[in-house]
N, CA, C and O atoms as a GROMACS GRO file, in nm:
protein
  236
    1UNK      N    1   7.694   8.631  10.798
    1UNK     CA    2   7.735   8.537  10.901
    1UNK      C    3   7.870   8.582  10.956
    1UNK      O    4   7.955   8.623  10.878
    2UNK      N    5   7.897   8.574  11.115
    2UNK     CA    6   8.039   8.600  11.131
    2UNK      C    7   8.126   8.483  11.102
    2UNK      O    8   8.121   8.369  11.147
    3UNK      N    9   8.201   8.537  11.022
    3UNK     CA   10   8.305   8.423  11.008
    3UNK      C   11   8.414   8.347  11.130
    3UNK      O   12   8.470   8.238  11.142
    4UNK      N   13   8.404   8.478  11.210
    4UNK     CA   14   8.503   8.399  11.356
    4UNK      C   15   8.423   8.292  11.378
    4UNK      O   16   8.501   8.199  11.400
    5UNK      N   17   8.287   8.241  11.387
    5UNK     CA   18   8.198   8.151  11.458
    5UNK      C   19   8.122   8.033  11.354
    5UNK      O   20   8.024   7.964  11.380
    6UNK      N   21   8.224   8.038  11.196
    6UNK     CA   22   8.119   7.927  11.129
    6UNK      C   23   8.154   7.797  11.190
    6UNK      O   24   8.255   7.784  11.260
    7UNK      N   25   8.067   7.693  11.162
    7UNK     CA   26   8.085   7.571  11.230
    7UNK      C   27   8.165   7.554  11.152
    7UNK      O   28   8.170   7.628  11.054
    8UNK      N   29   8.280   7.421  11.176
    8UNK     CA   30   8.425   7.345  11.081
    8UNK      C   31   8.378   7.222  11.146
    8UNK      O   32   8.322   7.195  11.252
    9UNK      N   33   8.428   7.144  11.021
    9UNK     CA   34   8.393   6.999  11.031
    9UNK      C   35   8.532   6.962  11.009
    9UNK      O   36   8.598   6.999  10.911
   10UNK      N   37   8.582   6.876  11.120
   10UNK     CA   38   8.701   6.798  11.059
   10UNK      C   39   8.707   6.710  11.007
   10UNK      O   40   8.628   6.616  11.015
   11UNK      N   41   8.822   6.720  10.926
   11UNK     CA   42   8.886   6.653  10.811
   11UNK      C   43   9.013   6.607  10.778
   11UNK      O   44   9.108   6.672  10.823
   12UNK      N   45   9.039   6.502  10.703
   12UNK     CA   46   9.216   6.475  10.662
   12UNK      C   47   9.234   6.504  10.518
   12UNK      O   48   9.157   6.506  10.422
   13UNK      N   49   9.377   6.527  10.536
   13UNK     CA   50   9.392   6.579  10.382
   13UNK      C   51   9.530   6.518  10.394
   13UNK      O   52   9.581   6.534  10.504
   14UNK      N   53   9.598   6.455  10.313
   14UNK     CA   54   9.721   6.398  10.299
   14UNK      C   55   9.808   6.542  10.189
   14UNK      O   56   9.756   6.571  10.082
   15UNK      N   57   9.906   6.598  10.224
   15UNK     CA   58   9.951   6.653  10.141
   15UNK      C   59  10.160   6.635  10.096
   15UNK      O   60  10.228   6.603  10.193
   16UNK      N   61  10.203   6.647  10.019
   16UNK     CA   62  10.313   6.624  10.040
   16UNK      C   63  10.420   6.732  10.158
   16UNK      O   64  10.382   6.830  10.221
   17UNK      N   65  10.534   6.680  10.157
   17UNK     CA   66  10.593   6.753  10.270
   17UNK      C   67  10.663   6.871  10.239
   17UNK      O   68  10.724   6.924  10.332
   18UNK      N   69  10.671   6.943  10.089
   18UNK     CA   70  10.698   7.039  10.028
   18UNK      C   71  10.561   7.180  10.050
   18UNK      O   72  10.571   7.302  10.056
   19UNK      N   73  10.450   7.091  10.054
   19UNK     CA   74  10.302   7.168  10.066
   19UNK      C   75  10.332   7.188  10.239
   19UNK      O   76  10.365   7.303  10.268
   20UNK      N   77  10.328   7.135  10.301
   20UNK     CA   78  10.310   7.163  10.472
   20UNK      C   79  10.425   7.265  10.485
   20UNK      O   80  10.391   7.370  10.541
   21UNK      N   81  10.535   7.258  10.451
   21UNK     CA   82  10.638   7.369  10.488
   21UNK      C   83  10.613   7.504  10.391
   21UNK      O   84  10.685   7.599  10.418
   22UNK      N   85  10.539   7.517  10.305
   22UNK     CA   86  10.479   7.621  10.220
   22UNK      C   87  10.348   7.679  10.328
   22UNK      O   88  10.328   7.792  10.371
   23UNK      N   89  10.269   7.544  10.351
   23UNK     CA   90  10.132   7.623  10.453
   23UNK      C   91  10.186   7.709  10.559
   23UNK      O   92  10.152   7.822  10.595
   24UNK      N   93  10.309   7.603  10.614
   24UNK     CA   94  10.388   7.708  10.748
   24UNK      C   95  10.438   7.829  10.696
   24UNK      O   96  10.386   7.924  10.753
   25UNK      N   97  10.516   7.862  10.611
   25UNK     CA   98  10.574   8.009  10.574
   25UNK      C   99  10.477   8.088  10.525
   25UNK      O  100  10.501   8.208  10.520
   26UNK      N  101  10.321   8.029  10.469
   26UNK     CA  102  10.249   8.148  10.447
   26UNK      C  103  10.182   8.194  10.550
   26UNK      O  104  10.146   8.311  10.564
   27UNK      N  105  10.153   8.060  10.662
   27UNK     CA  106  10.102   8.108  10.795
   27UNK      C  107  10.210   8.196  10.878
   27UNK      O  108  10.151   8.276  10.951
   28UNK      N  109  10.328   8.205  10.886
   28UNK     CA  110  10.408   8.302  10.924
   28UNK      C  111  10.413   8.443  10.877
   28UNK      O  112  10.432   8.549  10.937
   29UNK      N  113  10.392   8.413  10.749
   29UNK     CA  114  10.375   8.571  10.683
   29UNK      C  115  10.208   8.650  10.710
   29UNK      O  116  10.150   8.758  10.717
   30UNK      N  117  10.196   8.548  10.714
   30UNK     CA  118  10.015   8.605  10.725
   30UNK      C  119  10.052   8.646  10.907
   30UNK      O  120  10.102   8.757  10.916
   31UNK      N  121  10.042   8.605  10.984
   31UNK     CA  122  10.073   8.629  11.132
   31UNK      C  123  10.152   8.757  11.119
   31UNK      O  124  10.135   8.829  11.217
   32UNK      N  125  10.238   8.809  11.024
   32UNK     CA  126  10.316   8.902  11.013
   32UNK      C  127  10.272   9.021  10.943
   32UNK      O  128  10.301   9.138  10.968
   33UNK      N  129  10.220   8.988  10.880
   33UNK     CA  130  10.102   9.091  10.808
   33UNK      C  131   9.972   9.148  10.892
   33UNK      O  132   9.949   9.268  10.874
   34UNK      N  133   9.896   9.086  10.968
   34UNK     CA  134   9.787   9.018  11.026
   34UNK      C  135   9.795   9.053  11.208
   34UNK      O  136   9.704   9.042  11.291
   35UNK      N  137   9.902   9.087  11.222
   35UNK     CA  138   9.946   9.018  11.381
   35UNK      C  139   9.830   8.941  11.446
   35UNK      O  140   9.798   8.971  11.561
   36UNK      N  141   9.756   8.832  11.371
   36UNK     CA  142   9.674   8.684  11.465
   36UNK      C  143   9.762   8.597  11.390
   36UNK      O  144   9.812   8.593  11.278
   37UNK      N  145   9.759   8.531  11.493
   37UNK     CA  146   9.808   8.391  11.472
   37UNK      C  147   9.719   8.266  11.392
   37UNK      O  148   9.618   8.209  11.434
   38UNK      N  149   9.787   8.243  11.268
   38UNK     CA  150   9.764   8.155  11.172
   38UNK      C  151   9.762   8.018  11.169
   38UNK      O  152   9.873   7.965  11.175
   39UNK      N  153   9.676   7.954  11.161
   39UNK     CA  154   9.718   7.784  11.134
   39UNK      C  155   9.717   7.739  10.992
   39UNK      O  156   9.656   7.794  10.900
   40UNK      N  157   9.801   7.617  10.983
   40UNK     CA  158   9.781   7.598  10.873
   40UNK      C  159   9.669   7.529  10.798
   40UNK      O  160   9.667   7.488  10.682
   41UNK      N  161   9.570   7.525  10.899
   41UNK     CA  162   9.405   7.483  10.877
   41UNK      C  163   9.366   7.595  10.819
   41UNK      O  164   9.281   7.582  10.731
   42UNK      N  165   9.406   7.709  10.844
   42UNK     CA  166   9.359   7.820  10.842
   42UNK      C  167   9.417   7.901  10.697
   42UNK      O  168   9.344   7.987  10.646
   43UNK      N  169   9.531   7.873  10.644
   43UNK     CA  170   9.588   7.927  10.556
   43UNK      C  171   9.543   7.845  10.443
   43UNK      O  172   9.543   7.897  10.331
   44UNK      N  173   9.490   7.675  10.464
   44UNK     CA  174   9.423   7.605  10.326
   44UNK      C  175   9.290   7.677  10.322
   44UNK      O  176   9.240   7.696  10.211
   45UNK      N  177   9.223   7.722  10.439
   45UNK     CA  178   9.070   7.769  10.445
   45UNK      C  179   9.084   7.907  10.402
   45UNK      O  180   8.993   7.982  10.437
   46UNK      N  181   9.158   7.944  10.349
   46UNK     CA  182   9.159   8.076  10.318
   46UNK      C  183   9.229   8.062  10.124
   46UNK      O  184   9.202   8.134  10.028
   47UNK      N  185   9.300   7.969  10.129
   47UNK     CA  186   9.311   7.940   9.990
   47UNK      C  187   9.238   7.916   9.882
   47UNK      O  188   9.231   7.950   9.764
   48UNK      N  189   9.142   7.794  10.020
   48UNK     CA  190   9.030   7.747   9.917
   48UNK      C  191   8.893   7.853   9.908
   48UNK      O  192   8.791   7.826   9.844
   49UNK      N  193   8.909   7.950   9.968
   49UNK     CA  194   8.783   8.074   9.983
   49UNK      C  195   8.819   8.141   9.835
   49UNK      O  196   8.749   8.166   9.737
   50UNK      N  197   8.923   8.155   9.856
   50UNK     CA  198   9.038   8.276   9.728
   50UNK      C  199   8.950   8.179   9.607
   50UNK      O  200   8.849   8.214   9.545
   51UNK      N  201   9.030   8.039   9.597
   51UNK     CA  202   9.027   7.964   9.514
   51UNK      C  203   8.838   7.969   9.443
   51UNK      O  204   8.817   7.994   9.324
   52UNK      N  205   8.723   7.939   9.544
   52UNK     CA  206   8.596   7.925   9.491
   52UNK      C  207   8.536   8.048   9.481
   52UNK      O  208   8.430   8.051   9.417
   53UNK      N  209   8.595   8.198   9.550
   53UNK     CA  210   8.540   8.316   9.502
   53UNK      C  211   8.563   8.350   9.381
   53UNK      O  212   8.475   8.414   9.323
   54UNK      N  213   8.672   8.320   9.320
   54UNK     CA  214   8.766   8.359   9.178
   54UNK      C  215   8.653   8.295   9.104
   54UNK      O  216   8.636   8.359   9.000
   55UNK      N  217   8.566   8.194   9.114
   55UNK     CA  218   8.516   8.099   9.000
   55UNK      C  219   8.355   8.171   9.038
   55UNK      O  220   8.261   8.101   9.000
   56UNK      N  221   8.325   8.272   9.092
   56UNK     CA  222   8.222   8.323   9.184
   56UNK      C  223   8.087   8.185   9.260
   56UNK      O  224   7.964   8.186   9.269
   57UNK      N  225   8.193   8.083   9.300
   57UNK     CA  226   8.042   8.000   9.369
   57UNK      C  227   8.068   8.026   9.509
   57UNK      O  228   8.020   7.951   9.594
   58UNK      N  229   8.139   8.127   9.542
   58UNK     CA  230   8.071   8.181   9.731
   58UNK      C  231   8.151   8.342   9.706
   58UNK      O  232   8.200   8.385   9.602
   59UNK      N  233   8.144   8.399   9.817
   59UNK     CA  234   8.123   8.566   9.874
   59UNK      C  235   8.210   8.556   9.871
   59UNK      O  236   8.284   8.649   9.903
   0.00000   0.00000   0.00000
């Protein structure tokens, strides 16, 4: 499947305000690494990929 085009369902996530300024500096570094531009939708969706491949229940 291409990943640029999976469907996303939105969602809320309450997180503290120590976590949102962490999502921003890794989305900065990733943009810097990366040169695309990062969201921080994008830096939890990539955490939680890391996070459920490590345990092998997805690719």
């Amino acid at each position: 499947m291409d990943h640029e085009h999976e469907k996303l369902i939105r969602t809320t996530i309450f997180l503290e305000a120590e976590v949102l300024e962490e999502l921003e500096k890794t989305a900065r570094q990733l943009e810097t690494t990366t040169g695309r531009r990062w969201s921080r939708g994008g830096v939890i969706r990539l955490a939680l990929s890391d996070f459920y491949a490590r345990q092998g229940k997805i690719l």
